[in-house]
C-alpha positions as CSV (number, residue, x, y, z in Angstrom):
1,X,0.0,0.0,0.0
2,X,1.5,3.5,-1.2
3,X,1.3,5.8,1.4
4,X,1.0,9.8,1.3
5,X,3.8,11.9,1.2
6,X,3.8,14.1,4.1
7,X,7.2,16.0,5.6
8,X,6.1,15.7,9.1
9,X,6.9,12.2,9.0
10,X,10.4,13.4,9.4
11,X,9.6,14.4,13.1
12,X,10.1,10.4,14.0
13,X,13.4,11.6,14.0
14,X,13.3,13.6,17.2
15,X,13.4,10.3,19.9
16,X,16.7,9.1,17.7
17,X,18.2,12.4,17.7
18,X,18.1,12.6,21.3
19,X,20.1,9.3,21.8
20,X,22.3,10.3,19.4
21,X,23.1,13.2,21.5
22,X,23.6,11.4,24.2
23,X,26.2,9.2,22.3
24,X,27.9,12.0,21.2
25,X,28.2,13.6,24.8
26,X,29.7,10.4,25.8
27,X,32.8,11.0,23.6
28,X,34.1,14.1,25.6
29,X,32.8,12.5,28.9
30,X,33.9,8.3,28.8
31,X,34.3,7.9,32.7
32,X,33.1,7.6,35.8
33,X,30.0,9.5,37.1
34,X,30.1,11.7,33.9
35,X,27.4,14.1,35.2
36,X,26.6,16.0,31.6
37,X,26.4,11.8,30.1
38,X,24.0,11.0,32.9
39,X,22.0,14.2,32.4
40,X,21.9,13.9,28.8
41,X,20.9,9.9,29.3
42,X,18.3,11.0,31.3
43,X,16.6,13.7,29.0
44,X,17.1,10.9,26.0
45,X,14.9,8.5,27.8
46,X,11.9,11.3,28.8
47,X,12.0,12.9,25.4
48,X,12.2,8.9,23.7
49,X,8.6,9.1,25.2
50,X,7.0,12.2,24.7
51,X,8.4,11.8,21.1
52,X,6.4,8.5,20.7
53,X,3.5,10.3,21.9
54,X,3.5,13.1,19.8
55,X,4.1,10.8,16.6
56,X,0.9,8.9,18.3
57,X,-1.2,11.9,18.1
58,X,-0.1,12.9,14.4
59,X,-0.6,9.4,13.1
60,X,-4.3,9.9,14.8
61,X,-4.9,13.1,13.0
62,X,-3.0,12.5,9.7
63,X,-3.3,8.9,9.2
64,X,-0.2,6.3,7.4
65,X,2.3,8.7,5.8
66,X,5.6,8.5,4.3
67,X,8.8,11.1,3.9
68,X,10.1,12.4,0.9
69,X,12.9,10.3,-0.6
70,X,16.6,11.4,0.1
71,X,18.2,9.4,-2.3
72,X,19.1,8.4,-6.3
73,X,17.6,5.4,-8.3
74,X,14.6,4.7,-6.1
75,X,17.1,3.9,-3.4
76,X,18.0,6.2,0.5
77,X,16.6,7.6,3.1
78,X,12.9,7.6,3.5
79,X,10.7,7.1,6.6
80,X,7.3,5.2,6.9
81,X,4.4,6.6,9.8
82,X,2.3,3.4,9.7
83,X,0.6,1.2,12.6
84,X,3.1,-1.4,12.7
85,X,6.4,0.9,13.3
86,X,4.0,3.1,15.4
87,X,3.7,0.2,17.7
88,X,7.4,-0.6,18.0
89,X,8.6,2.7,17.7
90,X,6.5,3.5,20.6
91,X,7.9,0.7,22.6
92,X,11.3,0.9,22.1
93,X,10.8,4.4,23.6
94,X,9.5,3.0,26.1
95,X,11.9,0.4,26.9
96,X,15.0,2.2,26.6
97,X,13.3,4.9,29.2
98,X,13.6,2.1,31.3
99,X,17.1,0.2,30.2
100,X,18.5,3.7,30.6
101,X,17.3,4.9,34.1
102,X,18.9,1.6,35.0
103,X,22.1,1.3,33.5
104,X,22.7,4.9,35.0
105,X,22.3,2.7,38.6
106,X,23.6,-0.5,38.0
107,X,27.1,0.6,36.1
108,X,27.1,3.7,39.0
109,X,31.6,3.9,39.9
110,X,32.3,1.9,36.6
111,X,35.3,3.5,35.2
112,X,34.1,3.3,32.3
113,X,30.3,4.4,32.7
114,X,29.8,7.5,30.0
115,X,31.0,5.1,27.1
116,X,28.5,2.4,28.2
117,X,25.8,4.6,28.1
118,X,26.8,6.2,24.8
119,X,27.0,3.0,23.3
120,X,23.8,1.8,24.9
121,X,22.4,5.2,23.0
122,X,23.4,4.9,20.0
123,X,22.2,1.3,19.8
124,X,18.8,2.2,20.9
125,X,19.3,5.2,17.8
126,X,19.4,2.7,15.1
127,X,17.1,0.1,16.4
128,X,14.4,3.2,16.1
129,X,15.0,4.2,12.9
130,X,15.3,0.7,11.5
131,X,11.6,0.2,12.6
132,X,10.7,3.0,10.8
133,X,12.7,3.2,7.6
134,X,10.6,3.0,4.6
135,X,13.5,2.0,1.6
136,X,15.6,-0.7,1.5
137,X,18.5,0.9,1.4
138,X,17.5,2.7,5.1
139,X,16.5,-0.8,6.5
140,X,19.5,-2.5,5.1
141,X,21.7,0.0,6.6
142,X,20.5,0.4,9.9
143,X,20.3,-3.6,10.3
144,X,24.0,-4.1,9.5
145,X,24.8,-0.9,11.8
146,X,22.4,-2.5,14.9
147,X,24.5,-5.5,14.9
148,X,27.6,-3.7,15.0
149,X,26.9,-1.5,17.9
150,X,25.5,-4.3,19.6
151,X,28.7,-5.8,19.3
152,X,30.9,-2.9,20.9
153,X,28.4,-3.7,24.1
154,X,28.9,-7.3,24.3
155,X,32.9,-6.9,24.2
156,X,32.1,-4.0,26.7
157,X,34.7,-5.4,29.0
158,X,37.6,-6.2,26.8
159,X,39.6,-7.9,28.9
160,X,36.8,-10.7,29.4
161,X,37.9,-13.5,26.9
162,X,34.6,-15.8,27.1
163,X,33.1,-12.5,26.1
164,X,35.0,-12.1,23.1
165,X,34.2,-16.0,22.1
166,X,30.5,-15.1,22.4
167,X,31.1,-11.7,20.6
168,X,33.1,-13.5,17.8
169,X,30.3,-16.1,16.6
170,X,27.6,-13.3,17.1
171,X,29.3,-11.7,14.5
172,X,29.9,-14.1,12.1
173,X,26.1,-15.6,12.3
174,X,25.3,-11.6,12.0
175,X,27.1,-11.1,9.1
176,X,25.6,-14.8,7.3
177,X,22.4,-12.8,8.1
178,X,23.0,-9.4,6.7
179,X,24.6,-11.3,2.9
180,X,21.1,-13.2,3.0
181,X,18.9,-9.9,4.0
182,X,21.3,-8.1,1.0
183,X,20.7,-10.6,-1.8
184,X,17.0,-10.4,-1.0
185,X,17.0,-6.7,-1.3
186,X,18.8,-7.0,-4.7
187,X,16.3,-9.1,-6.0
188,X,13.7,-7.0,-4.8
189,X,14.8,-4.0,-6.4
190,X,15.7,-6.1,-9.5
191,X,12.0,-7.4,-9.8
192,X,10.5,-4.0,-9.2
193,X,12.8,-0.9,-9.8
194,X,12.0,0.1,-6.5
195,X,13.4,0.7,-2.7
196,X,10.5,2.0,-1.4
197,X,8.4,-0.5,0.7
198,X,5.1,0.4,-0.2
199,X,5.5,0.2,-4.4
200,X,7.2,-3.2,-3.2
201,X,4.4,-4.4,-1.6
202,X,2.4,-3.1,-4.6
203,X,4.1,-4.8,-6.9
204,X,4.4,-8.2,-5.5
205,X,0.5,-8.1,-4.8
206,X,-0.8,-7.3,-7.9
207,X,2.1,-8.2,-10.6
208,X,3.4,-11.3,-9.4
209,X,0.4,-12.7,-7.9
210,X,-1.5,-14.3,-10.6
211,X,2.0,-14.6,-12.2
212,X,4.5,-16.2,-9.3
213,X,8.2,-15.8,-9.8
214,X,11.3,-17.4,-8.9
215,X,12.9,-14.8,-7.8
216,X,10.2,-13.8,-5.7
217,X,10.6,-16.8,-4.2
218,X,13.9,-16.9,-3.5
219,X,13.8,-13.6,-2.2
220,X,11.1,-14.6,0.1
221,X,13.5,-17.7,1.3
222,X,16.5,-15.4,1.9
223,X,14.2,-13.1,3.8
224,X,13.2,-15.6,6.4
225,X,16.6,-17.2,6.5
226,X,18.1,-13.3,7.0
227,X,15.3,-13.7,10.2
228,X,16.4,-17.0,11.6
229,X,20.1,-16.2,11.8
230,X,18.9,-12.7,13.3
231,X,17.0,-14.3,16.2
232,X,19.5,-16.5,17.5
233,X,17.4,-19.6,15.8
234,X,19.1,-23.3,16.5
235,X,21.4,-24.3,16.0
236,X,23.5,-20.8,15.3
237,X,21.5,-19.9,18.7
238,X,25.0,-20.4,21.0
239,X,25.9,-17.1,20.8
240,X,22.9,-15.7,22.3
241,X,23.5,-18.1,25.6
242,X,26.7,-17.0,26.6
243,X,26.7,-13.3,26.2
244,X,26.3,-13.2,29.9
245,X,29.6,-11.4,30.7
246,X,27.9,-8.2,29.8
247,X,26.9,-5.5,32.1
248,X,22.5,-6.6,32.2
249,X,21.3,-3.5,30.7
250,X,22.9,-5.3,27.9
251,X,21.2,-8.3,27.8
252,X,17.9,-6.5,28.5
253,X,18.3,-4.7,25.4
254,X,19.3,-7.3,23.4
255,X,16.9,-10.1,24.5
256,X,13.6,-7.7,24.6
257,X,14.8,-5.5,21.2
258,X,17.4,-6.6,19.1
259,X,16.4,-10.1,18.9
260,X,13.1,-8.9,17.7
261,X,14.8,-7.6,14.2
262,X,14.0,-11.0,13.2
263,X,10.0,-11.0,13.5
264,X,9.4,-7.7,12.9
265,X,11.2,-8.0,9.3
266,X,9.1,-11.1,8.6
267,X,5.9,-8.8,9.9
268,X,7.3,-5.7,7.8
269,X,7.4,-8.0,4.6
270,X,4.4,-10.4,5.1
271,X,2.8,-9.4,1.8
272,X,6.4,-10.7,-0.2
273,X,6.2,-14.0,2.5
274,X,2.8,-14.5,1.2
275,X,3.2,-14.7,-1.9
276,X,6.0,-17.4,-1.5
277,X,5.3,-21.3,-1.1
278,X,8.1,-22.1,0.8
279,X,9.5,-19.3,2.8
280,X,6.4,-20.1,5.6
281,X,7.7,-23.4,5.4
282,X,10.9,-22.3,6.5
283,X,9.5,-20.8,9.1
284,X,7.4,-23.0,10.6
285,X,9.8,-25.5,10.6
286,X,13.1,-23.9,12.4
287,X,10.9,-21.5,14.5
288,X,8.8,-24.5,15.7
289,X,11.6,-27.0,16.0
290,X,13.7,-24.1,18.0
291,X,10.7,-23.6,20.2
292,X,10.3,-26.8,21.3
293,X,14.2,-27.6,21.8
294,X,14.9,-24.1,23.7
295,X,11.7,-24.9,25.7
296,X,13.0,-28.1,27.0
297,X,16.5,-26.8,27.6
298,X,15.0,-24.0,29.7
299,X,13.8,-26.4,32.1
300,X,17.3,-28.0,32.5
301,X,19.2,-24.8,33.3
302,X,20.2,-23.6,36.6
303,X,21.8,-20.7,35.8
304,X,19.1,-18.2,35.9
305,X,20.6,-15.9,32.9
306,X,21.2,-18.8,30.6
307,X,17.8,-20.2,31.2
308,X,16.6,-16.7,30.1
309,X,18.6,-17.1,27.2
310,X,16.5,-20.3,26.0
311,X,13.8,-18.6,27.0
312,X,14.3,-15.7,24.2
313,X,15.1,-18.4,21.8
314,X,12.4,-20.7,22.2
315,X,10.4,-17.2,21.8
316,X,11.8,-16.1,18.9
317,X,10.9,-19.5,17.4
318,X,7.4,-19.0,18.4
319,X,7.0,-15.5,16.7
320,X,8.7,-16.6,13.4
321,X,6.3,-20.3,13.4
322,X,3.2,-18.4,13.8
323,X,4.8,-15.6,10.5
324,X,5.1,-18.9,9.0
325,X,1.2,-20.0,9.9
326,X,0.7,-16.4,8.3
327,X,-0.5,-15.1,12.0
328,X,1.2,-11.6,11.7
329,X,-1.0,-10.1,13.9
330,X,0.1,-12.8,16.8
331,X,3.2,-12.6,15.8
332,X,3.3,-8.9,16.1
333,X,1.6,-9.5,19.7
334,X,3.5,-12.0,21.2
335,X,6.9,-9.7,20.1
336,X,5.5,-6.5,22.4
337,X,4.7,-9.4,25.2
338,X,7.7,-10.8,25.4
339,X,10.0,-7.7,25.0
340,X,8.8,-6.3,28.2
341,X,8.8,-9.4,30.1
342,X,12.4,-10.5,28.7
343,X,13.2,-6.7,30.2
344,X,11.5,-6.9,33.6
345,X,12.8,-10.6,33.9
346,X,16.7,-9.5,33.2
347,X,16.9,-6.3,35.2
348,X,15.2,-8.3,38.4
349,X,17.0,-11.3,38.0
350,X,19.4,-10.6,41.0
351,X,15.8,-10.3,43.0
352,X,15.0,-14.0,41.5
353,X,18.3,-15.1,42.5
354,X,17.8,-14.4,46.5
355,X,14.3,-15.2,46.1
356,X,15.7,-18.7,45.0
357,X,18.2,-18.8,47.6
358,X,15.6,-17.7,50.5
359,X,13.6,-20.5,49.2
360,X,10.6,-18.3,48.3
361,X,10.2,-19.6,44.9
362,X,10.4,-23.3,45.3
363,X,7.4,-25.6,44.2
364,X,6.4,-29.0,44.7
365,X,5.4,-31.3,41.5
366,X,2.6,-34.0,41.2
367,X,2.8,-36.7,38.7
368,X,-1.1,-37.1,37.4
369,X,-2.5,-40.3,37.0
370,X,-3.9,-42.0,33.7
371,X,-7.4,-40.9,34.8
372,X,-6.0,-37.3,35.6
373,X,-4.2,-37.3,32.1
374,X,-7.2,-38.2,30.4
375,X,-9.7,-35.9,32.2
376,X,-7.0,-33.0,31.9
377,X,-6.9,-33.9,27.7
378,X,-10.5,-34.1,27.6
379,X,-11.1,-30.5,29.4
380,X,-8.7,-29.2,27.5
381,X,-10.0,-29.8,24.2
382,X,-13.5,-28.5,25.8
383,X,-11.8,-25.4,26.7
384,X,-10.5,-25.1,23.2
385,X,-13.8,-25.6,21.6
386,X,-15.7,-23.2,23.5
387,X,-13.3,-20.6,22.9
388,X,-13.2,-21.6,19.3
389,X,-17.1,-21.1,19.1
390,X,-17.2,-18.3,21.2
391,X,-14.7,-16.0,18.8
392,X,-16.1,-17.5,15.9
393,X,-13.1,-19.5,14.8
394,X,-13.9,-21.1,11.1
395,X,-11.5,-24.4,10.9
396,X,-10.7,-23.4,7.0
397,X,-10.6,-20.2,7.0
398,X,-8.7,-19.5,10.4
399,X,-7.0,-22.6,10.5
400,X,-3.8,-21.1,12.0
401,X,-5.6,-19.6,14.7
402,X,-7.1,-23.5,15.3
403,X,-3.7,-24.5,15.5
404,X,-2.2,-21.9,18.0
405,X,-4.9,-23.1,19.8
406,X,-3.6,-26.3,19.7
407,X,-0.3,-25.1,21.0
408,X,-2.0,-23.1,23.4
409,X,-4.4,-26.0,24.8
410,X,-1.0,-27.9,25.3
411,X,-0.1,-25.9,28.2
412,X,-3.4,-25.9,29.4
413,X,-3.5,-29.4,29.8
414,X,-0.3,-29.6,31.8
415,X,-1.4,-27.1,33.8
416,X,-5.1,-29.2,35.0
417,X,-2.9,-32.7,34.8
418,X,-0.6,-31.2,37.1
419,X,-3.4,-29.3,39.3
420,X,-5.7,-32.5,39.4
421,X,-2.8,-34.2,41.1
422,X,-2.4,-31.9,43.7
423,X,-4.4,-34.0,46.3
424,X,-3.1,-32.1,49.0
425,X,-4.7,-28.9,47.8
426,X,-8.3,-29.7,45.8
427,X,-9.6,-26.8,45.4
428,X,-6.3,-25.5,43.8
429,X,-8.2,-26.8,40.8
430,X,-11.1,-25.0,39.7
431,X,-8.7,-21.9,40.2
432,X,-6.2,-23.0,37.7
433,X,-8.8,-24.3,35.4
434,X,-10.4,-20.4,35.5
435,X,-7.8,-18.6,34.9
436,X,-6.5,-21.5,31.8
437,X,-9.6,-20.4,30.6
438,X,-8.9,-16.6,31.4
439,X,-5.8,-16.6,29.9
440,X,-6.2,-18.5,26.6
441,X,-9.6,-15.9,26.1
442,X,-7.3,-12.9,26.8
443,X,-4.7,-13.7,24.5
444,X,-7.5,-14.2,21.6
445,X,-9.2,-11.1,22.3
446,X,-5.8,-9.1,22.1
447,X,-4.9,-10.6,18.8
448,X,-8.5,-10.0,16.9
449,X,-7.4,-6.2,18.4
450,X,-3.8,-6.4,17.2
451,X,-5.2,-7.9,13.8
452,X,-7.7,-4.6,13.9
453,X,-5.1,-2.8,13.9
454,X,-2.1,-4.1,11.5
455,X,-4.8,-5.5,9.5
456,X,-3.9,-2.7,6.6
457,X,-0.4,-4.1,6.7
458,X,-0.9,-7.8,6.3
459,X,-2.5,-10.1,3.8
460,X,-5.5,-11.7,4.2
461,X,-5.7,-15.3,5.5
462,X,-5.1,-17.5,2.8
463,X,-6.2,-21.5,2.2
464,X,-3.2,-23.8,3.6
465,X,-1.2,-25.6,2.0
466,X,-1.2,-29.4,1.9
467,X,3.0,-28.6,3.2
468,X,2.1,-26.1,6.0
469,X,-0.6,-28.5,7.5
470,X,1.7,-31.4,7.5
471,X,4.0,-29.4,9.0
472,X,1.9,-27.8,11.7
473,X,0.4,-30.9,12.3
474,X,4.1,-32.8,12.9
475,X,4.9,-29.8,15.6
476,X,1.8,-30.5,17.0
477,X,2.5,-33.7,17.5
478,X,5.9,-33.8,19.0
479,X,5.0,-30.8,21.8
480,X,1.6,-33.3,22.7
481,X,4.8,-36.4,23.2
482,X,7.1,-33.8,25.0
483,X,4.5,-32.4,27.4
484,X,3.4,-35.8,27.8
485,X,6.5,-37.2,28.5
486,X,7.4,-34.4,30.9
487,X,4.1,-35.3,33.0
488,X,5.0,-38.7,32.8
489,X,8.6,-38.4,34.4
490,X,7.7,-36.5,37.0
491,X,7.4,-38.7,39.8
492,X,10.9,-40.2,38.8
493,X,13.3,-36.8,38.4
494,X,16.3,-38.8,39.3
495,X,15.9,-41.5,36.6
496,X,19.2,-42.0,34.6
497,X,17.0,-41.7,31.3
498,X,15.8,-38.3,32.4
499,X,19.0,-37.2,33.7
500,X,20.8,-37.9,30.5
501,X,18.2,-36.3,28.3
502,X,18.1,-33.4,30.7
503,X,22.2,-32.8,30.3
504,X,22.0,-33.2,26.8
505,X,19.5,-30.7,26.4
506,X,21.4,-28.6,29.2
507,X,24.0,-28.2,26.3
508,X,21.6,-27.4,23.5
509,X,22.0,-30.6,22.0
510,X,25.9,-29.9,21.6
511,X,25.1,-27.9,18.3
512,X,27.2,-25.1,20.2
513,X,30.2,-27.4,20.8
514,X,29.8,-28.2,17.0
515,X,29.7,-24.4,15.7
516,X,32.7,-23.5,18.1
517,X,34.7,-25.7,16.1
518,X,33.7,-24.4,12.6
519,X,34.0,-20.8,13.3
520,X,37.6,-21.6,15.3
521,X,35.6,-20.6,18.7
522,X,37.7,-22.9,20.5
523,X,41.2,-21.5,19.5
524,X,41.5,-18.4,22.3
525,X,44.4,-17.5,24.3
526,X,46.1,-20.0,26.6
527,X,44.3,-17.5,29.6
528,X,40.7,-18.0,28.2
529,X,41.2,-22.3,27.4
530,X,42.3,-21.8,31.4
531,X,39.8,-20.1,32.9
532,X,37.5,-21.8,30.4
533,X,38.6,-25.8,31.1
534,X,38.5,-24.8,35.1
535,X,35.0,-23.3,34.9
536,X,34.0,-26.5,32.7
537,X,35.9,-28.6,35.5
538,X,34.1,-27.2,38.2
539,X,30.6,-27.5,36.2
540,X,31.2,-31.3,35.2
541,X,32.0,-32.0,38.7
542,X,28.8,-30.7,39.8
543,X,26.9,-31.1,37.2
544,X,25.5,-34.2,38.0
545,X,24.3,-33.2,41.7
546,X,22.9,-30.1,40.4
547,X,20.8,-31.9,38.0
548,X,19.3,-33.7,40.2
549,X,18.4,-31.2,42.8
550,X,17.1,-29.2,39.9
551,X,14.5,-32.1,38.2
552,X,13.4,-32.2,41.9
């Protein structure tokens, strides 16, 4: 959809501007307690917000607009005012309010404060305007220049050397992902003559519809790979889960906004993804696979950060499977959920730590019975049915909100096998089955309201294909035999089945171990193979014991 050119788009600008400022105050103040750095952090974050809201209001009165182009050959620097980067515009403002107000705390006596919060700036700077660039050439840009300030955070402290490790495959997956993201651009403006987005999306929907091309479709293919490798999908996710050396501000900014490059590009470009066969495919397949792999290896960590780590993973795969199930506007929810939760949980984790070691958090598990299994199954699909009738849920038509469902009703059932178990609290059940029901009915009220409002963005829902309901139906299947089999083990935690599944899936599956060796990972200085093999020492010795206490 072509938008109307309108100047005042140009005021998006403002909220970058002021992080750029701070980043350039930084330079002439690098140290400790820089009071002009802290000020200038301070005003970034407050005028991040009432920016956002006055782009709010003029988006309200003016409607979708685009900027003038600054450019040559259909190709620069243009901006786009639409729902979509309204939304994540507005909530990166939002978040780096917050990221900021904490960092200025938590790194308070560094030596070293004023270029961390320059840095942490300037990232938040170009994470803005990529949401909002409206040409390739803008969008391509500022992805390549996110990664690379992200990386001058992550090697923060310099003299860490399992930093630089982490750093040093981030950056080789990052650039696999900008070569893909650039090859698809190319082909793009190839096939159309075009940077700007909206004669893009144009083009593909009326020219190449009734006419598909193969170039569209690879384009579409490189796209959604370009995604994967941006979200830390498996099994070039090892990166993600040890980039814990960083100051937390970092990992809060990464995990709740950087990661999301990957979804919101599939989102930005659903109309191209649409009109591809097997780009959803793509998608459905890694994101679900890394979904249900991250979600098994969160439940073996016990390092609370690394556990996080999976968590964002096994996210990121859900946002890019339900892309690939053509549910943008879930997608598009379930990436503003899980920023600000990934942000509250990393800046509180030190709270979750003593709340562990106080032995406030610690829970007791019930393996359910056969009955309980079956009664739990049979509610669930109940649950699911009602809902489905009570939204008006058509099986052809909205057949990817059937199976989300699906995915949904899976938790669900856990949940009432686990609860009908507890037979030393009863009446624990009708309250979890309430608010199973309140949940699930929440979520599917937001996303008809989310798919309100993107639904000028997005394509229609289109019939499935015979490949994407095999496909669903296989992830289906093998999250029903993993929650099962989770339910079934739990009254044995200390089985030496479980416990060798559990460390295997403590270590991702080894597809870390595999990549270190490719990308030379392994070959640091003597210093870092020392402090490395004694950390590993230390863990194998334990590793065992802690298991165990864990599962239990």
């Amino acid at each position: 959809m072509n938008l109307t050119s309108n100047p005042l788009t140009f005021l998006m600008l403002l909220a970058p501007a002021g992080y750029a400022l701070t980043a350039v105050i930084s330079w002439f103040q690098p140290g400790i307690r820089p009071r002009a750095t802290r000020m200038a952090s301070k005003f970034s974050a407050g005028f991040g917000i009432l920016a956002s809201l006055g782009i709010t209001i003029l988006f309200i009165s003016k409607g979708s607009m685009e900027s003038p182009l600054w450019g040559f050959a259909e190709l620069g620097f243009s901006l786009r005012l639409d729902i979509l980067s309204l939304i994540i515009y507005s909530m990166i403002s939002l978040l780096g309010y917050i990221i900021l107000h904490f960092s200025i705390n938590y790194l308070d006596g560094d030596s070293r404060q004023g270029v961390f919060l320059g840095r942490l700036a300037a990232t938040l700077a170009t994470v803005q305007i990529l949401v909002i660039a409206g040409n390739l050439a803008l969008l391509g840009f500022t992805w390549v220049l996110t990664s690379i300030f992200l990386h001058r955070l992550l090697v923060f402290y310099p003299e860490r050397p399992l930093a630089k490790i982490a750093a040093r495959k981030k950056f080789i997956v990052a650039r696999m992902s900008d070569i893909t993201l650039f090859f698809a651009f190319g082909l793009l403006y190839f096939l159309t003559g075009t940077g700007n987005l909206g004669s893009i999306f144009s083009h593909v929907t009326t020219e190449y519809a009734q006419n598909p091309s193969v170039l569209i479709e690879l384009a579409a293919c490189l796209l959604a790979l370009a995604a994967i490798l941006k979200s830390a999908q498996f099994p070039t996710h090892g990166w993600l889960i040890e980039v814990m050396e960083t100051p937390t501000p970092v990992s809060a900014l990464l995990h709740a906004g950087l990661l999301n490059s990957g979804p919101f590009l599939i989102i930005r470009m659903a109309q191209i993804m649409e009109g591809s066969t097997y780009a959803p495919l793509i998608l459905l397949g890694i994101g679900g696979l890394t979904a249900i792999i991250a979600t098994i290896a969160y439940l073996t960590q016990t390092s609370i950060k690394t556990a996080l780590g999976y968590s964002s993973v096994g996210h990121m795969g859900f946002s890019l499977m339900m892309s690939g199930l053509g549910l943008y506007s879930a997608a598009l929810l379930h990436l503003v959920s899980h920023s600000f939760y990934k942000a509250h949980a990393f800046l509180s984790s030190g709270t979750a730590v003593e709340g562990i070691q106080k032995g406030k958090m610690q829970s007791k598990k019930y393996s359910p019975k056969p009955w309980q299994l079956g009664l739990g199954f049979i509610l669930s699909l109940a649950l699911l049915g009602g809902i489905g009738f009570a939204f008006g849920i058509d099986p052809k038509q909205d057949w990817g909100l059937l199976f989300l469902g699906g995915i949904m009703i899976l938790g669900v059932f856990q949940l009432l096998s686990s609860a009908l178990a507890n037979s030393q609290n009863p009446s624990i059940f009708p309250l979890v089955a309430a608010l199973s029901a309140g949940l699930v009915s929440i979520f599917f009220v937001l996303e008809s309201f989310t798919h309100q409002l993107i639904v000028s963005q997005i394509p229609a829902f289109a019939e499935p294909s015979s490949g994407r309901i095999t496909l669903a139906s296989g992830i289906i299947l093998i999250s029903g035999l993993v929650v099962l089999g989770q339910l079934l083990t739990l009254s044995k935690p200390n089985s030496p089945v479980r416990l060798a599944w559990a460390i295997h899936f403590r270590n991702g599956l080894y597809a870390n171990a595999i990549f270190d060796r490719i990308v030379g990972g392994l070959r640091v200085p003597k210093s870092a193979n020392l402090l490395k093999n004694e950390s590993k020492w230390s863990e194998n010795e334990s590793k065992m014991k802690s298991l165990e206490d864990f599962l239990a």
